[in-house]
Residue frames as a rotation matrix with the C-alpha (Angstrom) as fourth column:
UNK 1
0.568 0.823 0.000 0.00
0.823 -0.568 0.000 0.00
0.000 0.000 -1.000 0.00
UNK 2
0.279 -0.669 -0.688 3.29
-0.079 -0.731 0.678 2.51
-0.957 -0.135 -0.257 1.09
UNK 3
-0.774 -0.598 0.208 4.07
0.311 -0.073 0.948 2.07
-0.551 0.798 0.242 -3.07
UNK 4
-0.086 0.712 0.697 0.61
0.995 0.029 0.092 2.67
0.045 0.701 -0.712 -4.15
UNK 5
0.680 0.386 -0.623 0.92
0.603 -0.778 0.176 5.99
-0.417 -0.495 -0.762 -2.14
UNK 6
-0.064 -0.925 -0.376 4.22
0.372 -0.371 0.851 6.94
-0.926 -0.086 0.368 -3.21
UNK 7
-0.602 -0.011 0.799 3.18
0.795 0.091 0.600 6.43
-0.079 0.996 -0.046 -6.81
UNK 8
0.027 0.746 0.666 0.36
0.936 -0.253 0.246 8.99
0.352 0.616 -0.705 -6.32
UNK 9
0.772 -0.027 -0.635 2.42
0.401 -0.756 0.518 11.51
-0.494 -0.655 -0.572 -4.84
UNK 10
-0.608 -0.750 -0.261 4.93
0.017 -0.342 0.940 11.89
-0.794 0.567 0.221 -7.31
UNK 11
-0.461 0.285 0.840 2.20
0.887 0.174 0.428 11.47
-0.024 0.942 -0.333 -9.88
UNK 12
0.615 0.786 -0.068 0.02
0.787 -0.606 0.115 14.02
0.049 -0.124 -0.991 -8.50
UNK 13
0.119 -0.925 -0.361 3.53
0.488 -0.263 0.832 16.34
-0.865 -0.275 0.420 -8.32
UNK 14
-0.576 -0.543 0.611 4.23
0.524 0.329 0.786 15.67
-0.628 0.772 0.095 -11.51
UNK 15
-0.086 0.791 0.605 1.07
0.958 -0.101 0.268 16.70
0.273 0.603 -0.749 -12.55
UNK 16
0.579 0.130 -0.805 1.41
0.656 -0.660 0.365 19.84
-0.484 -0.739 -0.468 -10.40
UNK 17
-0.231 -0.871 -0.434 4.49
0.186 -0.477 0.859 20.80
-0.955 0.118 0.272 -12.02
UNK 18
-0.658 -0.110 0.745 3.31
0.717 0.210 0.665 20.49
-0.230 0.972 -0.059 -15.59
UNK 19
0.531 0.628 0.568 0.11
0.723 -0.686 0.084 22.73
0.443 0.366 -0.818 -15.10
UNK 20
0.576 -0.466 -0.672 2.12
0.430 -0.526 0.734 24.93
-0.695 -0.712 -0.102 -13.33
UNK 21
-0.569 -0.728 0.383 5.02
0.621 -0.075 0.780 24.96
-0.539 0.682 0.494 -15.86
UNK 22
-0.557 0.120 0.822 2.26
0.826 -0.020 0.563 25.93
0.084 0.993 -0.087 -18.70
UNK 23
0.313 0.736 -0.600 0.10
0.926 -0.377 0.021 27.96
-0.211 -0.562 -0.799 -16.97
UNK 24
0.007 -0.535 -0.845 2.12
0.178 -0.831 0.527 31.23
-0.984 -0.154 0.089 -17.40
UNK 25
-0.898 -0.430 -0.097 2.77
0.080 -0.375 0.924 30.90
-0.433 0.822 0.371 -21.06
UNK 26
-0.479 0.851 0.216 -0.66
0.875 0.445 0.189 30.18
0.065 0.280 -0.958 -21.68
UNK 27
0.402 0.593 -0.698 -2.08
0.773 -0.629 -0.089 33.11
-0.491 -0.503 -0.711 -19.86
UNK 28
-0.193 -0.719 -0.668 0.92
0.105 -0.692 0.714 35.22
-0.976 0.068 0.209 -21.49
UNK 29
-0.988 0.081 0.131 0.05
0.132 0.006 0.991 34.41
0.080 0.997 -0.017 -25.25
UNK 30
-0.069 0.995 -0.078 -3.97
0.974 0.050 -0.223 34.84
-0.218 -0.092 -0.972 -24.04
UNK 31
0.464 0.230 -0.855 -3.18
0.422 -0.906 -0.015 38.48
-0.779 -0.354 -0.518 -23.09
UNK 32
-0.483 -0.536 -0.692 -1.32
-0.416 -0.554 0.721 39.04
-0.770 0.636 0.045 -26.43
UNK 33
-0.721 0.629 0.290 -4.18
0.684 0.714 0.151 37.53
-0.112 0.307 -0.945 -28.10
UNK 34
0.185 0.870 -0.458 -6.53
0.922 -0.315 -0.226 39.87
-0.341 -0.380 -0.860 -26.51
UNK 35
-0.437 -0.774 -0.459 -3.77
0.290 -0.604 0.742 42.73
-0.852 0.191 0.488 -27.61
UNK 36
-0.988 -0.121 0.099 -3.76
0.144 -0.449 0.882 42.15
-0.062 0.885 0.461 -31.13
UNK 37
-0.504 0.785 0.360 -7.68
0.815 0.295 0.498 41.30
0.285 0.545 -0.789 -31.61
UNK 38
0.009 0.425 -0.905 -8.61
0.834 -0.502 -0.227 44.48
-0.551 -0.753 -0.359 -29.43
UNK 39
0.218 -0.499 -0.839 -6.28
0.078 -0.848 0.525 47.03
-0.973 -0.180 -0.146 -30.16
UNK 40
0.994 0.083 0.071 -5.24
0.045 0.282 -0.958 45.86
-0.099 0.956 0.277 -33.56
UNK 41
0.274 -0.958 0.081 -1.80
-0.829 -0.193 0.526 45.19
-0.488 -0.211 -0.847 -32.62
UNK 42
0.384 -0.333 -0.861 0.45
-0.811 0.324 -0.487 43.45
0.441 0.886 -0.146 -34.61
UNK 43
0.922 0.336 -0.192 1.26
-0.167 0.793 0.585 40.03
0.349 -0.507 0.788 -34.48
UNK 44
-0.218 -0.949 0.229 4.82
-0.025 -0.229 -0.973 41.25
0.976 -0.217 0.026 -33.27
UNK 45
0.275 0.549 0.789 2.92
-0.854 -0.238 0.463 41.20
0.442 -0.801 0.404 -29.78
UNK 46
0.816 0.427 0.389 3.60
-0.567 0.465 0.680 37.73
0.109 -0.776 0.622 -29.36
UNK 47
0.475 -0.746 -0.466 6.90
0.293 0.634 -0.716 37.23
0.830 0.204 0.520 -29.22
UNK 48
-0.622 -0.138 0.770 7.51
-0.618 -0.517 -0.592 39.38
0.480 -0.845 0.236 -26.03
UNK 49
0.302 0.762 0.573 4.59
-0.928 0.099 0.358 37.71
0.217 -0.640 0.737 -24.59
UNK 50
0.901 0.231 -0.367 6.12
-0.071 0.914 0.400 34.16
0.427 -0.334 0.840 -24.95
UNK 51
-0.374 -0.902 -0.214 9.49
0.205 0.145 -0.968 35.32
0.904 -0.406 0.130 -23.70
UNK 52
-0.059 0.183 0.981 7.57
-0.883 -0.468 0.034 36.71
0.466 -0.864 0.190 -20.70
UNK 53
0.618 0.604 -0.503 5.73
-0.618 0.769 0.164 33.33
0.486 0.210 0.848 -21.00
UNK 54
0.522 -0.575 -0.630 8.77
0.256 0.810 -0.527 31.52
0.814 0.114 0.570 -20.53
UNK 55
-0.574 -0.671 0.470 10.65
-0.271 -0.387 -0.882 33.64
0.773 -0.633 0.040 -18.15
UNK 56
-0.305 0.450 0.839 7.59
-0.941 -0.280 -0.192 32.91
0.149 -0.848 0.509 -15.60
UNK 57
0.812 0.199 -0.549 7.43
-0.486 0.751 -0.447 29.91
0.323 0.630 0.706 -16.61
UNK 58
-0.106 -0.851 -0.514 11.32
0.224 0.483 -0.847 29.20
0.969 -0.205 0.140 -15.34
UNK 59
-0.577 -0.318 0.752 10.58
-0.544 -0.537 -0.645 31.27
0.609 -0.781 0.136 -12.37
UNK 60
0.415 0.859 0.300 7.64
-0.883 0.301 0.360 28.73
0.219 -0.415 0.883 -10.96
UNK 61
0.615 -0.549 -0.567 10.39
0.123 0.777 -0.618 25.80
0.779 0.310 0.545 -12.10
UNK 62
-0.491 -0.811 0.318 13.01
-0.176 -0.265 -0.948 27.97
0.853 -0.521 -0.012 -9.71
UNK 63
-0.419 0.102 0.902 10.61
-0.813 -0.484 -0.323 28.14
0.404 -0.869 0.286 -6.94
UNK 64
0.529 0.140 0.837 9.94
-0.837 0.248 0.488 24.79
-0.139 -0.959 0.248 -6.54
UNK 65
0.563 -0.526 -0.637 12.70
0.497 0.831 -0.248 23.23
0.660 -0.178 0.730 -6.75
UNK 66
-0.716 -0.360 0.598 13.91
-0.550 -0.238 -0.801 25.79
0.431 -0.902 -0.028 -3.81
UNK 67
0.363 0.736 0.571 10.91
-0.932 0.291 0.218 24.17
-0.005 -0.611 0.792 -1.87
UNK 68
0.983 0.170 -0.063 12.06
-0.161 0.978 0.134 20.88
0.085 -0.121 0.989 -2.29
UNK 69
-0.297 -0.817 -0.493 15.61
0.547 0.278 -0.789 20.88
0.782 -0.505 0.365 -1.62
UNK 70
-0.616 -0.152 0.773 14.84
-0.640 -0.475 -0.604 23.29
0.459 -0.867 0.196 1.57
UNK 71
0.497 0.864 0.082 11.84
-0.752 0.381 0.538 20.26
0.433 -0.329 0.839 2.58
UNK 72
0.656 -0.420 -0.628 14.62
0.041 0.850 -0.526 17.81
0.754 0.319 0.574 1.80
UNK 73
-0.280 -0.865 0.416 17.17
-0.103 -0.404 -0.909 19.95
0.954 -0.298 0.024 4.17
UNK 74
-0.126 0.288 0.949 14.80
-0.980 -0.185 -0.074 20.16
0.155 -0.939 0.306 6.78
UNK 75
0.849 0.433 -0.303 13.32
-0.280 0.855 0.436 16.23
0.448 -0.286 0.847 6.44
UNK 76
0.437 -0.746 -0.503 17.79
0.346 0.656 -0.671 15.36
0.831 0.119 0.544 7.04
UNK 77
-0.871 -0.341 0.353 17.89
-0.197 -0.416 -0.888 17.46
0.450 -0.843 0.295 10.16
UNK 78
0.057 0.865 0.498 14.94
-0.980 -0.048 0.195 15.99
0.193 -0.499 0.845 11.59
UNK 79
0.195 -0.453 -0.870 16.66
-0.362 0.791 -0.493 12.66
0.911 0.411 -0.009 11.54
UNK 80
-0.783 -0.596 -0.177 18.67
0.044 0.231 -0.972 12.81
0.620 -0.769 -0.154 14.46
UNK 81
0.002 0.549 -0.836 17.21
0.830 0.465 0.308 11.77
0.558 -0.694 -0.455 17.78
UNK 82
-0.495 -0.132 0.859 15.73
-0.322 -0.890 -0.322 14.09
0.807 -0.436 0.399 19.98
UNK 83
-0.803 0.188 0.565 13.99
-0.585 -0.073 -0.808 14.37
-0.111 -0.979 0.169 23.19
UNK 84
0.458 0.889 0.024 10.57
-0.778 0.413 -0.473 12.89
-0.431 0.198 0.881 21.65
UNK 85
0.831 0.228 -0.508 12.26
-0.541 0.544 -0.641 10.65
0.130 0.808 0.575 19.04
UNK 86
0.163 -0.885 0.436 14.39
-0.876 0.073 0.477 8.55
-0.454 -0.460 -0.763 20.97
UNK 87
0.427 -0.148 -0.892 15.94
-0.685 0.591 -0.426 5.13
0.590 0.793 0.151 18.62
């Protein structure tokens, strides 16, 4: 059962990270969408919009993989034996 769980915590991760990941560029190329068809901007609009896209995009990547190595830091100092967690 402790493998059926594991499996759906890294799946459900995984799955975290991917809508995550896209989520930005998506929303970025919407709003340069909305640009050109509004305003009548050119379709030069959306090449800024998917570097934004992307840049926020890495920056969601950056932040959690700080969360998980700092979880990871804290789970390897919580190891050692303490007053409650004697071995």
């Amino acid at each position: 059962m402790k493998e059926w769980t594991s499996l759906m915590k890294n799946l459900t991760l995984l799955t975290q990270f991917g809508l995550s990941f896209i989520t930005p560029l998506l929303m970025c190329l919407g709003i340069c969408w909305l640009l050109q068809t509004k305003t009548g901007a050119g379709a030069w609009v959306y090449i800024p919009g998917f570097f934004f896209g992307l840049g926020s995009s890495g920056m969601v990547a950056w932040k959690l993989y700080v969360s998980v190595t700092e979880k990871e830091k804290r789970r390897e100092k919580k190891k050692g034996i303490s007053f409650n967690n004697h071995e």
